[in-house]
N, C-alpha and C positions, 0 to 999 in steps of 0.2 A: 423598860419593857420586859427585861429577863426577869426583873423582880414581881413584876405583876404577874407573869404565867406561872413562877411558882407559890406565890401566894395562893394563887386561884387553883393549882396544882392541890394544893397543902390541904385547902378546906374541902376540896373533892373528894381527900381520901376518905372522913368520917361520914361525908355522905353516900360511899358507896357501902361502906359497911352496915349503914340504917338501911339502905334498898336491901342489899344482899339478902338481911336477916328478914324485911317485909318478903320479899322474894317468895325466900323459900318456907316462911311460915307461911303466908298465906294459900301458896301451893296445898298446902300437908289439908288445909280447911275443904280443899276441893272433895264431893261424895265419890265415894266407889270406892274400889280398891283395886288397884293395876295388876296388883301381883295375882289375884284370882283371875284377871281377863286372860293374864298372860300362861297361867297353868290350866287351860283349855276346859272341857267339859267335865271330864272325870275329878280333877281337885283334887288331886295325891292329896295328901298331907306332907310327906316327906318334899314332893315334890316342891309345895309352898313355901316350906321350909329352906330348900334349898336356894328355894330364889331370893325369898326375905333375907338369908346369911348375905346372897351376889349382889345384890344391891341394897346393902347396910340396913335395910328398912327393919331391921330386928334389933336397930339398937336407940338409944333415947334420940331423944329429935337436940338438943345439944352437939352431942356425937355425931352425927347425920350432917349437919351442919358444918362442922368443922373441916370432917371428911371432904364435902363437898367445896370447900371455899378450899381446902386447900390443892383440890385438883384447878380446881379455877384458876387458883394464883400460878398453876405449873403449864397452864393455856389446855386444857383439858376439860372440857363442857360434860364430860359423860358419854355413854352411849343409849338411845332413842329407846325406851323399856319393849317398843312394837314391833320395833323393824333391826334394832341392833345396832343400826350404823352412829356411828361417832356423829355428836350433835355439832360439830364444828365441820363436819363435811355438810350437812344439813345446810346449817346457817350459812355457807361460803354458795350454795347453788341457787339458793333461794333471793338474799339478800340485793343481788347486782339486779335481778327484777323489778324488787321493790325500789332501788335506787335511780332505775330508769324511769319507772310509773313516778316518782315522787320530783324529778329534776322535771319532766314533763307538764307535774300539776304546778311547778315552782316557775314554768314559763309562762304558764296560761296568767296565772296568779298576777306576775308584772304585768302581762300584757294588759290586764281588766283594770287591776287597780290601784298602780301609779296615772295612767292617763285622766282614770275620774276623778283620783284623789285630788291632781292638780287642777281639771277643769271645776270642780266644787269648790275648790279655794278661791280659785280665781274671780269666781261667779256667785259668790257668796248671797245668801238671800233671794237669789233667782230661781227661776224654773230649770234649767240646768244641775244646779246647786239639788234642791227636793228631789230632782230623777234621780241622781246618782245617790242620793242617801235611801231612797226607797229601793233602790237597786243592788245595795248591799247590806241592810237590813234584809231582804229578801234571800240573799244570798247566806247570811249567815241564821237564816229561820229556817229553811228547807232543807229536808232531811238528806244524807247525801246516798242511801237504798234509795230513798222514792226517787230522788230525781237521775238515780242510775238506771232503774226500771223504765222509768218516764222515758230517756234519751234511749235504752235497748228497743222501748214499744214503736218510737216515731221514728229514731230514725235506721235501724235495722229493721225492722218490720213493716213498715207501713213504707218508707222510701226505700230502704236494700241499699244503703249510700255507705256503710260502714258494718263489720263482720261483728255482730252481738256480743261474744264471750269469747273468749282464748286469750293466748300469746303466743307469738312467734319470734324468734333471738334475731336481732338483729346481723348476728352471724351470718342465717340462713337466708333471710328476706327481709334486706331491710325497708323497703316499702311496705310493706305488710303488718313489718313490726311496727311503723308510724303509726297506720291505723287499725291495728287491736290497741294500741295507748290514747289513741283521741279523746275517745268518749271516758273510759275511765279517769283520765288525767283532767280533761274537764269537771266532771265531780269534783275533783279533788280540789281542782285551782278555782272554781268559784266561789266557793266558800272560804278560801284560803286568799283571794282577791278581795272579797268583801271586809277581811279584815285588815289587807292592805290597802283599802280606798281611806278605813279612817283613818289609819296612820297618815298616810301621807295627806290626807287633809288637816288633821292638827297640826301636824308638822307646818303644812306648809301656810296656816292661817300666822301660827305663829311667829314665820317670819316675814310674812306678807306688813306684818304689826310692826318693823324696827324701824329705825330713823334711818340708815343705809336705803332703805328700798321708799321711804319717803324721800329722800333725797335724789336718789334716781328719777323717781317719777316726775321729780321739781325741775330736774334737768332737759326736760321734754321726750325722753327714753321711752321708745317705743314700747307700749302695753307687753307683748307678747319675748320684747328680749329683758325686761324686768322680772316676769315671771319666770320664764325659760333658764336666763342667765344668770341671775341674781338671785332668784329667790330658792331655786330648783336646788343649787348646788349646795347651800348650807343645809338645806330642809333634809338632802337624799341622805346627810351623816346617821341620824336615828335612824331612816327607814332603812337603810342595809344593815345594820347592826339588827333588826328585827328582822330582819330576814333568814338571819344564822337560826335562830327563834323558831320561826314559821316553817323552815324547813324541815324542824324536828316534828313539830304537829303532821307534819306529810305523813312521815313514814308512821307516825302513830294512826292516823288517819283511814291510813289504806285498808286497815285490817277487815271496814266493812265494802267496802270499793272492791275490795281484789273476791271478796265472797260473791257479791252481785257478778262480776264481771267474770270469775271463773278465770283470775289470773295467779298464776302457781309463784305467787310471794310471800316475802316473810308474814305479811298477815294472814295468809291461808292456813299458815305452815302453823301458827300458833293456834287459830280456834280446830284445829284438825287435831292439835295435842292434845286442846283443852276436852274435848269431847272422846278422845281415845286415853284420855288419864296418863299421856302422856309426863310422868314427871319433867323428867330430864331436856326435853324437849322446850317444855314451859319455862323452864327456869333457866333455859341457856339464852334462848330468844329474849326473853322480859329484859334479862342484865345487861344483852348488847345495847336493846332499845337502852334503859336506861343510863346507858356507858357516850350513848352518841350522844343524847340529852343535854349529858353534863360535859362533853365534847365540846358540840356546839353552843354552849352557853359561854366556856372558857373562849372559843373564838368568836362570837359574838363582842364580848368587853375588849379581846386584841384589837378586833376591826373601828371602835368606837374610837381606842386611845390612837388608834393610827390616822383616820379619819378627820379626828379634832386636833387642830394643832394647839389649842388652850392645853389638853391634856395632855398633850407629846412634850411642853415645856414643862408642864407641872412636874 
């Protein structure tokens, strides 16, 4: 096991170095130019000047780069080109937001679509079987703004059953905090269920298919402790291993979720940079996202070999 996490450790590192440098080239492609928003109306010259030296932007994009990776590597993100403050306070206020909205849309998500996925296997070729496949084609075709707009119009406006936009810490109110996360974490997790329904449908067609669960059923094994018991348990090895997966899609996710709904997380926090040219901002956020990514990828493969005992003997 200790050999696999640094193996998986080892090939992590040259792929943080390809995000890194996508990173922060592709930042440099964004139009405008920050350091004129930030030298106000009049545009010294000196003044521009002075700021171009403060934040290296007067030197080759090579240089720039290096600079920056190597405050990175010393846990140093920058400071916010707008507001000044250290991008690692930023991301530390922001972040536990998005990790709530995203554990939230990752409940909803099991709730929807382990139970279809299993009732489609089960019922394969039925009317059962078609709903839940129309059910999550649907779910993974509708957009997740219109159907945040949809669920603000009906059910905060037309019924008053849940509070439209905001968030509230669950510090302060945690009832409250529940429902400003409903409807948002719903977006999230039904599109995020519909592609937990087919997982766990192949999964579980698959081993609906082996001589073990023909054999049960020869035994006269009642239909539902075959499926439940027998067939559930091997089938659930890939689906949690895809779930380490799916939980990264969350957090990537939310960035149009948290804009609809007017909640102050990491996805706000980055189209708020991108539109205020935010350098520092963009590029501290992007590397976390793609840091958890390949995080959760590395515990994704842990969870499989722990999971599979074929592979814990291998």
């Amino acid at each position: 096991m200790l050999r696999l996490v640094i193996h998986r450790a080892l090939v992590a590192i040259p792929t943080l170095i390809i995000v890194s440098m996508m990173i922060f080239g592709l930042q440099k492609m964004l139009p405008g130019d920050p350091v004129l928003a930030m030298a106000g109306e009049d545009q010294n010259p000196q003044v521009i000047a002075a700021l171009r030296e403060q934040y290296h932007l007067d030197k080759p994009l090579p240089t720039q780069y290096a600079l920056w990776m190597g405050d990175v590597l010393r846990g140093n993100l920058g400071n916010s080109l707008r507001t000044g403050e250290p991008v690692r306070e930023l991301i530390a206020q922001k972040l536990p937001v998005t990790l709530q909205l995203a554990t939230f849309g990752l409940l909803i998500a099991i709730g929807i679509g382990i139970p279809l996925g299993i009732l489609s296997a089960a019922n394969r070729g039925k009317a059962i079987d078609y709903g839940a496949n129309v059910l999550a084609l649907s779910g993974m075709s509708i957009p997740n703004f219109w159907l945040g707009i949809l669920l603000i119009f009906l059910v905060s406006v037309r019924w008053h059953l849940l509070p439209s936009s905001g968030y509230v810490s669950p510090g302060e109110d945690l009832w409250m905090s529940v429902k400003t996360m409903v409807m948002p974490a719903f977006v999230l997790g039904a599109a995020l269920g519909a592609q937990l329904m087919r997982h766990t449908r192949s999964a579980m067609l698959g081993v609906l298919r082996t001589d073990y669960i023909r054999t049960a059923r020869a035994k006269g094994l009642l239909r539902g402790t075959v499926v439940l018991k027998h067939a559930l348990r091997n089938a659930l090895i890939p689906i949690v291993t895809v779930l380490a997966l799916l939980f990264g899609e969350l957090l990537a996710g939310a960035v149009l979720t948290e804009q609809v709904f007017t909640i102050p997380g990491f996805g706000k926090l980055v189209v708020d940079a991108v539109f205020n040219r935010d350098y520092a901002v963009v590029q501290g956020v992007v590397l976390v996202t793609a840091v958890s990514f390949i995080v959760l990828n590395l515990l994704a493969d842990v969870l499989y070999v722990l999971l599979n005992p074929r592979l814990r003997r291998a």
